[in-house]
C-alpha positions as CSV (number, residue, x, y, z in Angstrom):
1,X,-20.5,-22.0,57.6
2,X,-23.9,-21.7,58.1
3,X,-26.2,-23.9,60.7
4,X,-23.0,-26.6,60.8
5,X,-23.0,-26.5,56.9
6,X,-19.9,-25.4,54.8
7,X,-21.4,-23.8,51.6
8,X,-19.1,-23.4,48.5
9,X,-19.6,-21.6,45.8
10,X,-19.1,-23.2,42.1
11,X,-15.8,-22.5,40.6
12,X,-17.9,-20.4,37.4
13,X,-19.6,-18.3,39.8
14,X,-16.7,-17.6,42.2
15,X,-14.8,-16.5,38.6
16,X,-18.1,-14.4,37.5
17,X,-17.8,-12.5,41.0
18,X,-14.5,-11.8,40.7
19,X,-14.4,-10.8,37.3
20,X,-17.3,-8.5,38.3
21,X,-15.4,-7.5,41.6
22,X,-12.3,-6.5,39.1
23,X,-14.7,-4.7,36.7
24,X,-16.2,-2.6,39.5
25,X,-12.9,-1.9,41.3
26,X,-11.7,-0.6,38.3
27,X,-14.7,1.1,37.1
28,X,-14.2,3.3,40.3
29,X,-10.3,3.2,39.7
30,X,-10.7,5.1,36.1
31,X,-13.2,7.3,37.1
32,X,-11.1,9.1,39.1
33,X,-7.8,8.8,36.6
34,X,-9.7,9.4,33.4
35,X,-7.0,9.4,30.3
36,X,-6.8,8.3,26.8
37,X,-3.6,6.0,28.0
38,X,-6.3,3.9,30.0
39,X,-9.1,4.0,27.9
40,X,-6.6,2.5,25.2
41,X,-5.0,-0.1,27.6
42,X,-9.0,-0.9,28.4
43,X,-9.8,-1.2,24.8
44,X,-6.8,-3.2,23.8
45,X,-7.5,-5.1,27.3
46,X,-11.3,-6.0,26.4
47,X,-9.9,-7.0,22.1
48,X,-7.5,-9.4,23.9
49,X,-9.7,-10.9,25.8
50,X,-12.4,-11.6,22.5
51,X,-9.4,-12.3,20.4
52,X,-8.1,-14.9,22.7
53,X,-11.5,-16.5,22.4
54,X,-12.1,-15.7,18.9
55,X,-8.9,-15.3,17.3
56,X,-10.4,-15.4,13.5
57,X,-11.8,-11.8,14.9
58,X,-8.3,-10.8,14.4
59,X,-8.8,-11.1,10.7
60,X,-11.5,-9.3,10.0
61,X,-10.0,-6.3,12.2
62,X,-6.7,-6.3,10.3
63,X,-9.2,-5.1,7.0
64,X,-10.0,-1.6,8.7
65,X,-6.9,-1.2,10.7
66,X,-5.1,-1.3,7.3
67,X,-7.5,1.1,5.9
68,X,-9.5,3.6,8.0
69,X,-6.7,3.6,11.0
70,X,-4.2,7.3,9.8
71,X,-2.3,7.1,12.9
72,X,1.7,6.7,13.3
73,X,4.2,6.1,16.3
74,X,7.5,7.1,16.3
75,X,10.1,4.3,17.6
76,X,13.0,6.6,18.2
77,X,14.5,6.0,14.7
78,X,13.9,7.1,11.4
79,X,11.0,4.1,11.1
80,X,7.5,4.7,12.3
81,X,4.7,2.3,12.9
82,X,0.9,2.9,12.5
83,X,-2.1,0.5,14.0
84,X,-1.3,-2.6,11.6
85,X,1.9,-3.0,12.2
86,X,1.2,-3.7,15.9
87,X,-2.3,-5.5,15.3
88,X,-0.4,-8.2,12.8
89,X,2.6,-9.1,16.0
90,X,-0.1,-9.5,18.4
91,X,-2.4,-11.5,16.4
92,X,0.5,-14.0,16.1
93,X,1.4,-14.1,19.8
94,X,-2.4,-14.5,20.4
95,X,-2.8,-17.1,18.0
96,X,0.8,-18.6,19.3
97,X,-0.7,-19.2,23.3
98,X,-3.9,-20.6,21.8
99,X,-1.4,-23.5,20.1
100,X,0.0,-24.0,23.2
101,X,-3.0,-24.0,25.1
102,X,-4.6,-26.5,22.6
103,X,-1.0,-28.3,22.7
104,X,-1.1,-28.0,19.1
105,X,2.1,-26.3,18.1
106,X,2.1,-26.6,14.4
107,X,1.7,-25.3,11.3
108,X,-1.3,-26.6,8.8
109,X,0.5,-28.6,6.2
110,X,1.4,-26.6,2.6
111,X,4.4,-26.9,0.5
112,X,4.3,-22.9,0.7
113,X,5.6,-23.8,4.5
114,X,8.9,-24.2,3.8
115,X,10.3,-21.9,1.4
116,X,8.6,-19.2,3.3
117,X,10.2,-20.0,6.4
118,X,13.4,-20.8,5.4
119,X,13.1,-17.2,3.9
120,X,13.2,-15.8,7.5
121,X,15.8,-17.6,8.3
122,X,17.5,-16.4,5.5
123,X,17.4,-12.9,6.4
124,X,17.7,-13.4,10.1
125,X,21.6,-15.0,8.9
126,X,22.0,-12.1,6.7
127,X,21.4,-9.8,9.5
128,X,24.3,-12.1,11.3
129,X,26.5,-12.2,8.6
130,X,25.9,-8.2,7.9
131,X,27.2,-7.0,11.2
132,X,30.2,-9.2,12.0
133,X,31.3,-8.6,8.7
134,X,30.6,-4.7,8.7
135,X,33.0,-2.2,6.6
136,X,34.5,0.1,9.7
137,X,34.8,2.7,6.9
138,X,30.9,2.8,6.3
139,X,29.4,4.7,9.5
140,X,26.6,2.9,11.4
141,X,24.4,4.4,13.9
142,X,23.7,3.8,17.5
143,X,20.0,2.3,16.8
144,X,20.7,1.3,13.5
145,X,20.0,-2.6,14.5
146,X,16.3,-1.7,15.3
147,X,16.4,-0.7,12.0
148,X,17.5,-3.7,10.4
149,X,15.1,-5.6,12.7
150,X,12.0,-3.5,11.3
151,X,13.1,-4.5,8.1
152,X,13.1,-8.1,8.7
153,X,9.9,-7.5,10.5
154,X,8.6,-6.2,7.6
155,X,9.4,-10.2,5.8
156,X,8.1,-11.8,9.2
157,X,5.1,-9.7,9.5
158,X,4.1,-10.8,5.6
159,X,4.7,-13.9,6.3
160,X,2.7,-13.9,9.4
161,X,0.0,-12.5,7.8
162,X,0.0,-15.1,5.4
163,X,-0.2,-17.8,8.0
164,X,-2.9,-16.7,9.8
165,X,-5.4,-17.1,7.2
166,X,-4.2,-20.3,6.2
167,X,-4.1,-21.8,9.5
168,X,-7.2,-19.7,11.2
169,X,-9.4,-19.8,8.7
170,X,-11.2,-23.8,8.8
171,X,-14.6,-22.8,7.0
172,X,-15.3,-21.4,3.9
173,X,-17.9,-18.7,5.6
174,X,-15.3,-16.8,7.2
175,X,-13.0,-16.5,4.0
176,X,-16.4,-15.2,2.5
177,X,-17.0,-12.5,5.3
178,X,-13.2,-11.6,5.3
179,X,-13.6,-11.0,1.0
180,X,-16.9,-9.4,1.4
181,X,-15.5,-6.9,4.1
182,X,-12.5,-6.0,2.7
183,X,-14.7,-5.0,-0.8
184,X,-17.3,-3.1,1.3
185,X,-14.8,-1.3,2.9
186,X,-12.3,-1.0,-0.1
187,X,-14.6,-0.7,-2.5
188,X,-16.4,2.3,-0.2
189,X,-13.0,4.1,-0.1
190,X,-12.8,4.1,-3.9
191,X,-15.9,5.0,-4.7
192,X,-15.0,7.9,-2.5
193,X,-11.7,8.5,-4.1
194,X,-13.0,9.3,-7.2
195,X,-16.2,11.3,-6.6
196,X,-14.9,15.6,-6.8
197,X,-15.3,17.1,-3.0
198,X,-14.9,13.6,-1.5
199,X,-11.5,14.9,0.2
200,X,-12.9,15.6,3.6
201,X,-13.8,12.1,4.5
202,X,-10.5,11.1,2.5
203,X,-8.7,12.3,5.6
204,X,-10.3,9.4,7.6
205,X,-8.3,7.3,4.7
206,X,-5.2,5.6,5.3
207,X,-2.2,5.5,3.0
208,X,-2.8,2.4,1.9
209,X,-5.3,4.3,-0.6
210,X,-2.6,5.7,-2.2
211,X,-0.1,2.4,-2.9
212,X,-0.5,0.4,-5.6
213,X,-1.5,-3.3,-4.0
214,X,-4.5,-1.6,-2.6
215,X,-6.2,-1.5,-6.3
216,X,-4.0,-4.3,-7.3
217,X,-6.1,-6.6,-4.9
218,X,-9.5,-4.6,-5.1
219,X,-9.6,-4.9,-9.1
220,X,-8.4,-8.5,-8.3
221,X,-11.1,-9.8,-6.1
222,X,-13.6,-8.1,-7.1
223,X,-13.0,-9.5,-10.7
224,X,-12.8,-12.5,-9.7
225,X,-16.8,-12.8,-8.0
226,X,-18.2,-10.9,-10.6
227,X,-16.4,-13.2,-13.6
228,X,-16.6,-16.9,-11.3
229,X,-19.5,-16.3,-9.2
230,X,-22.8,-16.7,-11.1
231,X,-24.1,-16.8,-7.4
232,X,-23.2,-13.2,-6.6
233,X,-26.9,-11.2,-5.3
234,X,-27.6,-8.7,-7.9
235,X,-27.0,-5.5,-5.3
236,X,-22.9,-7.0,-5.0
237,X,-22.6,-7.1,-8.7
238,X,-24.0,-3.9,-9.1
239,X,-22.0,-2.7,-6.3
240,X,-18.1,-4.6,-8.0
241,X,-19.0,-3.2,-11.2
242,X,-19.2,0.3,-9.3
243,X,-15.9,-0.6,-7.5
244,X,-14.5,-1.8,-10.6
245,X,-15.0,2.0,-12.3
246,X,-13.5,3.4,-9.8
247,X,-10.1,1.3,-10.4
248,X,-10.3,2.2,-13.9
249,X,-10.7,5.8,-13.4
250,X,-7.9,6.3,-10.3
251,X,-5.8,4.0,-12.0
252,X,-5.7,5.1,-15.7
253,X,-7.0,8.5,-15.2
254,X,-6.6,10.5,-12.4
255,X,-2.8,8.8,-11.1
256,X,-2.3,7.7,-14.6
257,X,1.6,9.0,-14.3
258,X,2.4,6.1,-11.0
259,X,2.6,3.6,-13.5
260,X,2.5,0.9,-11.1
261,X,-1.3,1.8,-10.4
262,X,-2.2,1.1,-14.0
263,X,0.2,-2.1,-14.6
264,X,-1.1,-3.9,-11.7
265,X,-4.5,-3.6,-12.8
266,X,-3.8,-3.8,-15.9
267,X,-2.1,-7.5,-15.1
268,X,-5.1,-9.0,-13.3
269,X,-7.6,-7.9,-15.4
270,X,-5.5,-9.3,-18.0
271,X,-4.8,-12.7,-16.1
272,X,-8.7,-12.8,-15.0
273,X,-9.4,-12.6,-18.8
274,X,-7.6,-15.6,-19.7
275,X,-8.8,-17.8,-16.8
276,X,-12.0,-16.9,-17.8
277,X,-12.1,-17.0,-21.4
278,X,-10.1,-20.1,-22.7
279,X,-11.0,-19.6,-25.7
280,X,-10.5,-16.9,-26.5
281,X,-6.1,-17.5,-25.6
282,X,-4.6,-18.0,-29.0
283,X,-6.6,-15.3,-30.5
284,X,-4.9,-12.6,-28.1
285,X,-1.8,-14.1,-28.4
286,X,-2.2,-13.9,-32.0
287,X,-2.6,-10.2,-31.7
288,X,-0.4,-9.5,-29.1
289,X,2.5,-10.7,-31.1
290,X,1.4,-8.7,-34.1
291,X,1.2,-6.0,-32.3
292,X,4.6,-6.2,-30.4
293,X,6.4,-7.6,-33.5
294,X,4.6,-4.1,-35.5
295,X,6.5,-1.9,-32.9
296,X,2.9,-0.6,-32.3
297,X,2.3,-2.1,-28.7
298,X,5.5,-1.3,-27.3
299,X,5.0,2.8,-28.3
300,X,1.3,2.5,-27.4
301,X,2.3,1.6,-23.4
302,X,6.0,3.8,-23.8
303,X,3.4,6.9,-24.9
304,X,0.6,5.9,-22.4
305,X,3.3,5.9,-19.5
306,X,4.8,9.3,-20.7
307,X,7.0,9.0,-23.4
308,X,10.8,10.4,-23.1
309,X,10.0,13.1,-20.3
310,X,9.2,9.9,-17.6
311,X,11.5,8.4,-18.6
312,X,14.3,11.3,-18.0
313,X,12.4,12.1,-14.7
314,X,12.4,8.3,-13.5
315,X,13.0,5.8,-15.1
316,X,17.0,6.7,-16.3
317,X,17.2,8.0,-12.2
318,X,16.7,4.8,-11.3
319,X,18.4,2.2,-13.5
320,X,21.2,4.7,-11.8
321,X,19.5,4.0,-8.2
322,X,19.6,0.2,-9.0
323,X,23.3,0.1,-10.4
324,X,24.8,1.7,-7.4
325,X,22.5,-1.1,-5.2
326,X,24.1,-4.0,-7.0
327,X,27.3,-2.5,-7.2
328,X,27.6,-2.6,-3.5
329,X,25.8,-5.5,-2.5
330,X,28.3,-7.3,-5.0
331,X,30.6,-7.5,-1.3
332,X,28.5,-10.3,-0.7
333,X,26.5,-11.5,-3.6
334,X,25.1,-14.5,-1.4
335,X,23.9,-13.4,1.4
336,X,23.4,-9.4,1.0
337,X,24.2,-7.0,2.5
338,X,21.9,-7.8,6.1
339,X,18.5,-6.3,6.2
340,X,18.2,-2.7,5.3
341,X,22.3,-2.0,4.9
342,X,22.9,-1.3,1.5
343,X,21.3,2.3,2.5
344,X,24.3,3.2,4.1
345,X,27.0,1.5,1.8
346,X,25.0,3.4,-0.9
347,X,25.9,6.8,0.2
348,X,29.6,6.4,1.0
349,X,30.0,7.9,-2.6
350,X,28.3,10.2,-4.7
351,X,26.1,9.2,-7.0
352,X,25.9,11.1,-10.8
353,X,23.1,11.1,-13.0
354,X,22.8,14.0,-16.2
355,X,22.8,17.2,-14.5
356,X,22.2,16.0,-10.9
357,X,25.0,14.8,-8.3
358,X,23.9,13.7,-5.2
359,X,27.1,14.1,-2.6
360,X,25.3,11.8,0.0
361,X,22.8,9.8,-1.4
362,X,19.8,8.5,0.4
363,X,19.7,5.2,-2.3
364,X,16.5,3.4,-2.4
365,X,16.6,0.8,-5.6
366,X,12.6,1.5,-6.6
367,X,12.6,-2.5,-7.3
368,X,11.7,-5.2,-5.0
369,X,13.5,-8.0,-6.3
370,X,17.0,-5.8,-6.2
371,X,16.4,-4.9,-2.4
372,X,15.8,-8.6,-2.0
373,X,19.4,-9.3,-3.2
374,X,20.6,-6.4,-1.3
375,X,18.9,-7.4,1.7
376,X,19.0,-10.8,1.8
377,X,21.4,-12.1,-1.2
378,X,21.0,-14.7,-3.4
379,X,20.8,-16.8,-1.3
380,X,17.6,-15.0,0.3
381,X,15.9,-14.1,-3.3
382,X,16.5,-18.1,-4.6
383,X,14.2,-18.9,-1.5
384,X,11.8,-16.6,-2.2
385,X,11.3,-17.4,-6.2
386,X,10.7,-20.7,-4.1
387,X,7.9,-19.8,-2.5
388,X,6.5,-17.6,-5.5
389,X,6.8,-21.3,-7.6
390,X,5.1,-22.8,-4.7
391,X,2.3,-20.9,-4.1
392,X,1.7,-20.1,-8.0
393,X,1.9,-24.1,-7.9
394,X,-0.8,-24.4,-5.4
395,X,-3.6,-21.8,-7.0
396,X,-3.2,-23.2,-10.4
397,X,-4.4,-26.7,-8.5
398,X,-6.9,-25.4,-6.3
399,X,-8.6,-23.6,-9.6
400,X,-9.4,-28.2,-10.4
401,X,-11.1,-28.4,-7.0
402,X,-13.3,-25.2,-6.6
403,X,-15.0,-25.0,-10.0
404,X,-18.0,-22.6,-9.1
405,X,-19.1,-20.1,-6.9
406,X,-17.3,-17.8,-3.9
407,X,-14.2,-20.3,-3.7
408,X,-13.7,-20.6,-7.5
409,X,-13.9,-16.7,-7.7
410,X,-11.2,-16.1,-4.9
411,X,-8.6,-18.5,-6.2
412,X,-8.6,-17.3,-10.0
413,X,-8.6,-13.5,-7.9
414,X,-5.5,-14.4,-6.1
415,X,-3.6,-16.2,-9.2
416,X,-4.6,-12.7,-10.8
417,X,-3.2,-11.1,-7.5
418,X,-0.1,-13.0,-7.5
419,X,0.7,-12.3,-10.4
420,X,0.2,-8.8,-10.4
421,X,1.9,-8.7,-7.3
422,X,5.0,-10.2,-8.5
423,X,4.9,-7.8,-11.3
424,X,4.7,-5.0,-9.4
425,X,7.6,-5.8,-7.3
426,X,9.5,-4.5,-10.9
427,X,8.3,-1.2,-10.2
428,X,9.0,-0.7,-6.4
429,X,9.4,-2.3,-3.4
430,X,5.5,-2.5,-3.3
431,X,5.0,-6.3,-1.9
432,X,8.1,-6.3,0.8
433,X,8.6,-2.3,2.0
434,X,11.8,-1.2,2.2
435,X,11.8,0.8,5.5
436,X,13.5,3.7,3.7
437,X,11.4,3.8,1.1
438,X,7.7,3.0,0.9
439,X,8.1,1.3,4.8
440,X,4.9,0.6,6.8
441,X,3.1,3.0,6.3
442,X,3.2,1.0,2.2
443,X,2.9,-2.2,4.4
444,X,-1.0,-1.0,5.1
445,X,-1.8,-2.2,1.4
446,X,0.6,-5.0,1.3
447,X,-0.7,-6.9,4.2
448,X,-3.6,-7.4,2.9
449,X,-2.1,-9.0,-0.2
450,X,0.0,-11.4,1.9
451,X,-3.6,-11.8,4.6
452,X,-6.0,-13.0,1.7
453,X,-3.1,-14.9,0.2
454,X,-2.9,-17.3,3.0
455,X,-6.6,-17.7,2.0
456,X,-5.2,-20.3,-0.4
457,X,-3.6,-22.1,1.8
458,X,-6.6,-22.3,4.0
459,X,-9.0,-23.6,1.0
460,X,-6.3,-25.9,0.4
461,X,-7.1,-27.8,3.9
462,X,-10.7,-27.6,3.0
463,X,-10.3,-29.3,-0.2
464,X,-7.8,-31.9,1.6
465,X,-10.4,-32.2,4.1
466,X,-13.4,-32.9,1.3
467,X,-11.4,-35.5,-0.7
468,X,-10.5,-37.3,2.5
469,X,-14.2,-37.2,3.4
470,X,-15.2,-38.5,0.0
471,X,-16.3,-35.3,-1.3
472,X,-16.5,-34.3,-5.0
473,X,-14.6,-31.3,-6.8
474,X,-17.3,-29.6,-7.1
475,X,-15.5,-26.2,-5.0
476,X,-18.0,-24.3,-3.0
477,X,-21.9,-23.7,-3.6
């Protein structure tokens, strides 16, 4: 009170000076008790502050957390994390207290919505149905329900993934600076890759640059501006077409034996194609069928992929792998075994193959789809072909709407993706880790498929939005 007179301050400056009061205070605080614990807690402190406020941010830091983050955390089990597998969770919670704040607690409307969700459920009734029904002869360890959980997080973290985009992303420019960043970045990184004496910066790489989706979606999207966007600045074609060698030579040069590089890239190129070119379908159908009906196809890829040596060092090995996964998950074909258990029903016997017996196998299937029914059952895989239908459903319909420029290149990218994806899942559990196997540190690479899938789902509401408006198919400019 001054001269009789009560003076307040306004409620924003009393929260500036206490914000600045807390700044200082802890300014002198950490001066004194330096460490990297605090300066990490003050980083992550500061991100959730501008994510909370700007939770599309999130997005765009998921790109190089996925791929220029090489650390790991141990959890106590056999499972580790790295940088991405924490960013993803608390993007979600973030983006879960601003629905509540906004008291809009919902999800943007897609029929890709419910299939993926019951999905989760799926496997969360699995995991029930796994333990109370447990073999007492198959020995489980102490912690070994964390590590059924990481597996299921692996499914809800995809899943998440895929739902931010869709429901975060409301304008078409951030979709384009999400694209454009994960190419500079990705497309950097190859470039890198394939250039002799580029190892040293390699090491600032994560191992995402050495799992299939990674080229799977680079060849994808970058395809897809250079063959859809006749808008595309003369520097980012030149730039693709570099990023596009560099696929071709990793992929079908220097890891031509990982046949999973080549197929993927392989399959959206070849899906790309035939977007593309309509015309020139029937023709290459033609000649495919000559070709495969001539024998001379099938012992051009069987030769390409490495003839009868491969196949004795990996493919025979693991229709064995698979047969001993179906034979035990055959205890319960319709709802698995629970997340991640067949690894331990696996190895109650040995396992023969020619010349090799494993007493104990450590089984991992190599094939997504058979970890699915392992994991999850029938029940579990039914809902997932769901979704697959669903969202294949949904691209096919967007590719009516957005006819030119960034949009139309994205969606014919992701039907090449998807694809591609869905064929890769043949060759390993590439798209949904197993945590034995590939894990997180393969779920760097396959976030990113699932992330720039929900981009779909997020021009979807933009093209529901334009024909409510009165606007033309026309896609984006």
């Amino acid at each position: 009170m001054i001269g009789g007179v009560r003076h307040r301050l306004p409620a924003g400056r009393l929260w500036t000076w206490a914000v600045a009061a807390l700044v200082l205070v802890g300014a002198a605080y950490l001066g004194s008790h330096a460490s990297m614990r605090w300066l990490a807690l003050l980083v992550v402190g500061i991100g959730a502050g501008v994510l909370l406020k700007q939770p599309i941010l999130g997005l765009l830091a998921l790109v190089p957390a996925a791929l220029v983050a090489p650390m790991e955390f141990g959890t106590g089990t056999a499972v580790a994390v790295n940088p991405v597998t924490l960013l993803v969770p608390a993007l979600l919670a973030l983006w879960l207290l601003d629905m509540v704040r906004r008291r809009e607690l919902r999800l943007v409307p897609s029929r890709t919505n419910r299939p993926l969700f019951l999905f989760l459920l799926a496997g969360l009734f699995s995991l029930l149905v796994g333990i109370t029904f447990w073999d007492p002869a198959v020995s489980r360890s102490g912690n070994f329900t964390l590590v059924q959980l990481a597996q299921w997080a692996v499914f809800a973290f995809s899943a998440g993934a895929f739902w931010l985009t869709g429901n975060l992303v409301r304008d078409e420019v951030w979709l384009h600076r999400l694209t454009f960043l994960f190419l500079l970045v990705g497309g950097g990184l190859a470039l890198l890759r394939v250039v002799p004496g580029a190892e040293g910066i390699m090491g600032y790489a994560t191992a995402a640059l050495t799992r299939a989706p990674f080229w799977l979606l680079l060849a994808a999207l970058g395809g897809g501006q250079l063959l859809f966007n006749p808008g595309l600045s003369t520097g980012w074609r030149l730039f693709l077409l570099a990023t596009l060698g560099a696929v071709l030579v990793y992929a079908f040069f220097i890891m031509r034996e990982a046949a999973s590089n080549w197929v993927g890239v392989a399959a959206a190129a070849g899906v790309l194609a035939w977007l593309r070119f309509p015309r020139l379908r029937w023709l290459v159908v033609v000649l495919l069928l000559v070709l495969a009906g001539t024998g001379i196809l099938s012992t051009a890829v069987y030769s390409f992929a490495g003839g009868d040596t491969e196949w004795e060092e990996s493919g025979g090995s693991r229709m064995a792998l698979i047969g001993r996964v179906v034979e035990v998950t055959m205890r319960n074909p319709i709802t698995g075994l629970g997340p991640a258990a067949y690894r331990p029903y696996a190895r109650m016997k040995p396992l023969p193959y020619g010349r090799a017996f494993w007493i104990e196998p450590n089984v991992s299937s190599h094939n997504n789809y058979v970890d699915l029914f392992a994991h999850v059952g029938l029940l579990g895989l039914g809902l997932f072909f769901w979704f697959a239908a669903e969202l294949t459903r949904l691209g096919w319909r967007l590719r009516a709407h957005f006819t030119r420029g960034f949009a139309a290149g994205y969606v014919n990218a992701m039907l090449a993706a998807w694809v591609g994806a869905l064929i890769l899942m043949l060759f390993a559990d590439w798209i949904l880790p197993f945590v034995y196997n590939i894990g997180f540190p393969g779920f760097q690479a396959s976030v990113l498929v699932w992330l720039f899938l929900g981009g779909l789902v997020a021009l979807e509401q933009m093209s529901r939005g334009a024909r409510e408006q009165g606007g033309v198919g026309e896609g984006s400019k």
